[in-house]
C-alpha positions as CSV (number, residue, x, y, z in Angstrom):
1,X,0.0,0.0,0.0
2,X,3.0,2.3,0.9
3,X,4.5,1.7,-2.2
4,X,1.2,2.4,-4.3
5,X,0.6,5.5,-2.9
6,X,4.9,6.4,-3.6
7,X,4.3,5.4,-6.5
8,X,1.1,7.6,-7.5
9,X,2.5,10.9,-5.8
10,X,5.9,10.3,-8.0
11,X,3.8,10.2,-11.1
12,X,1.4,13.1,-10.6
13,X,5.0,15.1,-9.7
14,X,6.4,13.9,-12.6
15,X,3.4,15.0,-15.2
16,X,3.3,18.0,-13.1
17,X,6.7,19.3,-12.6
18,X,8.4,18.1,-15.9
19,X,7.6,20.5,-18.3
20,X,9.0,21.7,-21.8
21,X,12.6,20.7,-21.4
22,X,13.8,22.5,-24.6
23,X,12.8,25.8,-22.5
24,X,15.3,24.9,-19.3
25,X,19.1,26.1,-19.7
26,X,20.4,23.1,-19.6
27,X,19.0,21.6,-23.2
28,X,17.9,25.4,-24.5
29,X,20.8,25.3,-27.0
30,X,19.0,21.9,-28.8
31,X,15.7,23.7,-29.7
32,X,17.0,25.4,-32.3
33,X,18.1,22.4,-34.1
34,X,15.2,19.8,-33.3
35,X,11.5,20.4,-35.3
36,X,8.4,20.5,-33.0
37,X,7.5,17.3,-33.5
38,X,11.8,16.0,-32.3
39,X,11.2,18.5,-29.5
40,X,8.1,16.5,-28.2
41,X,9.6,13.4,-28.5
42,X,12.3,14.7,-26.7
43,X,10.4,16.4,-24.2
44,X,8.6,12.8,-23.9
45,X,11.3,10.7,-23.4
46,X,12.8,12.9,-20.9
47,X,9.9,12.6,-18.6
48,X,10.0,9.1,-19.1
49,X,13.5,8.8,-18.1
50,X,13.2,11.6,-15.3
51,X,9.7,9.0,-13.8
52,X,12.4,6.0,-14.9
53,X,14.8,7.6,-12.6
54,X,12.8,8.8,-9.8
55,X,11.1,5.2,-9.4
56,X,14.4,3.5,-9.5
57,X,15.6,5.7,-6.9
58,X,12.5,5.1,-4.9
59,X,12.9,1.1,-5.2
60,X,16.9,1.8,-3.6
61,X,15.3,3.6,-1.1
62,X,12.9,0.3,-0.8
63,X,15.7,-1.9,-1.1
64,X,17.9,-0.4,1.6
65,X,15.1,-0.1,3.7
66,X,14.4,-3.7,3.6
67,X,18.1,-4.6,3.9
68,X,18.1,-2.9,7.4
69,X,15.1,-5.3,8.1
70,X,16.8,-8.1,7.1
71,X,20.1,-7.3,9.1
72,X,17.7,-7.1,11.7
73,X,16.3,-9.8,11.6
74,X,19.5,-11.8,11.2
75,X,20.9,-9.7,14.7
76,X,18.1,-11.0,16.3
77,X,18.6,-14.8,15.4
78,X,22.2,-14.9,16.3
79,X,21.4,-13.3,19.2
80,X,18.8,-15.9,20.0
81,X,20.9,-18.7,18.7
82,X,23.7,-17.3,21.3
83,X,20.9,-17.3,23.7
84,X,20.2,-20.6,23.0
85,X,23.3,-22.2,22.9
86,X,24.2,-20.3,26.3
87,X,21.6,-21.9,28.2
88,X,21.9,-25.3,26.9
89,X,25.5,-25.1,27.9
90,X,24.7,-23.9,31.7
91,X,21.7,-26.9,31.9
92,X,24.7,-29.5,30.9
93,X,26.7,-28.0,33.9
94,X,23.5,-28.0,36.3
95,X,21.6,-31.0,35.1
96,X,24.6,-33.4,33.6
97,X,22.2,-36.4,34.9
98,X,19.8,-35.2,31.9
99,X,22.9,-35.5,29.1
100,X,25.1,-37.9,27.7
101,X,28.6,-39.8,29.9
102,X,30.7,-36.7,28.5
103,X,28.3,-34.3,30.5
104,X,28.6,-36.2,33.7
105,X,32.4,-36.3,32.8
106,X,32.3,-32.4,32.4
107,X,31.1,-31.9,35.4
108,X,32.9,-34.1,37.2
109,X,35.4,-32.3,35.5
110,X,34.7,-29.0,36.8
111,X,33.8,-29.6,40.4
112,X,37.4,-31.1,40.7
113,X,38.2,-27.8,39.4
114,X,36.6,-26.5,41.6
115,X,37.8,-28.5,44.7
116,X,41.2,-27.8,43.7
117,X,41.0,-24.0,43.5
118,X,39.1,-24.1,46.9
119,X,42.2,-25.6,48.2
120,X,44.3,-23.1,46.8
121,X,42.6,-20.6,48.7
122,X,42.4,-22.4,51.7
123,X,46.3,-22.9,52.0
């Protein structure tokens, strides 16, 4: 719907605001050697193009406005995959009963750790 109405305001602009090109400094110097009927071809295809341009622009626009989403939206899954990968990691330690031998190995592992640095700061 957004892009509808974009759409619909850049084409009554460009019908509006494009008018005799031949008459603007920039392509004065052609009128003198086009007829009237090259002039209005001219003048046509040069609103085309201007529309062309200004709705190719627009779709950029679009397209870096949806890029943003999309990096978004992929900062927001590797967050969550983090997330999830995080807790899984701190149920192994707490729950290694729930996991496989190498879990109860871990934290067998780290209690020794554990233990040991106790000791160390005991002494």
């Amino acid at each position: 719907m957004k892009k509808l109405f974009l759409i619909t305001i850049l084409s009554i602009n460009s019908i509006l605001s494009f008018g005799d090109y031949l008459d603007t400094p920039n392509y004065k110097y052609l009128k003198t050697f086009l007829k009237e009927e090259q002039q209005d071809i001219f003048n046509n295809l040069m609103k085309d193009l201007d529309f062309t341009i200004t709705s190719l622009e627009q779709k950029i626009n679009d397209s870096k406005n949806e890029k943003e989403n999309l990096e978004t939206k992929l900062n927001e899954a590797i967050r969550e995959k983090e997330k999830l990968v995080k807790n899984l990691n701190i149920n192994i330690i707490k729950y290694p009963k729930r996991y496989t031998e190498k879990a109860l190995e871990l934290n067998k592992n780290i209690n020794e750790l554990i233990s040991s640095y106790s000791e160390k700061e005991e002494k």
